[in-house]
N, C-alpha and C positions, 0 to 999 in steps of 0.2 A: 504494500500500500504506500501510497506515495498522496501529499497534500500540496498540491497548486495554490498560492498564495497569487490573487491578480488583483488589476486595478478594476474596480468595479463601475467606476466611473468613465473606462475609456471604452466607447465603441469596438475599436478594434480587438479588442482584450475581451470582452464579454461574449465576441462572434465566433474567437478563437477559441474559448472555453466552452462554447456551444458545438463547435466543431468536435472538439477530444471527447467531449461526452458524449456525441455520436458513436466516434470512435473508437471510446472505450468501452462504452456500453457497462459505467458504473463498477468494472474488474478491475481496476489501477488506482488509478485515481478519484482525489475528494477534492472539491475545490471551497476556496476562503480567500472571500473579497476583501482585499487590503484596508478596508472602511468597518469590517466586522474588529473593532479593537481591543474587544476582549478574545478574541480568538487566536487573534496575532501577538497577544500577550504572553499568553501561554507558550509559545513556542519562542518570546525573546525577541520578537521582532519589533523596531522600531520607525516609526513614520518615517526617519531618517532611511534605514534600510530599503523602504517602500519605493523611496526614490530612486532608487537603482535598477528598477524592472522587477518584473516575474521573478517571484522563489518558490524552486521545488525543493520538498523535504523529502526524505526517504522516513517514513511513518516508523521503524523497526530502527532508525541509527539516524535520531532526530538532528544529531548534530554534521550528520551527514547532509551538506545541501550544495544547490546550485542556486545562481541570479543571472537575470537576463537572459541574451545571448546563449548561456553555458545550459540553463535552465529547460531553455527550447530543443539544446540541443538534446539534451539526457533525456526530455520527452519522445524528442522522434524517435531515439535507440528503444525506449521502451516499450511503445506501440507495436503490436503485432502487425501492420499496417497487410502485410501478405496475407494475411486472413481476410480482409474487408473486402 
């Protein structure tokens, strides 16, 4: 399990998380919009961090993460995408 932290406010960001949950169809990932701040508490994140893009946690090795860029990318590797 894996937790997508996005901006819940940007367009793009909401389309694309509507996209993976297409794609994930609810097996991977959970997502948590950068605005839910008791949510982002809990895992140590701070508005400051927010500012830096998309963060994926790995749910099992919390301290395990990616942001941005690196973020997107560790998603694609995860998707099974040859199954869809």
């Amino acid at each position: 399990q894996y937790y997508v932290v996005y901006d819940g406010n940007c367009n793009l960001c909401v389309t694309l998380v509507q996209l993976l949950e297409t794609l994930d169809q609810g097996k991977l990932f959970r997502y948590i919009p950068m605005q839910d701040s008791q949510k982002i508490q809990q895992w140590g994140i701070t508005p400051q961090d927010c500012e830096l893009g998309m963060i994926l946690i790995d749910a099992n090795t919390p301290e395990k993460r990616w942001q941005g860029s690196a973020a997107a990318e560790e998603i694609g590797r995860l998707l099974p995408l040859g199954s869809v």
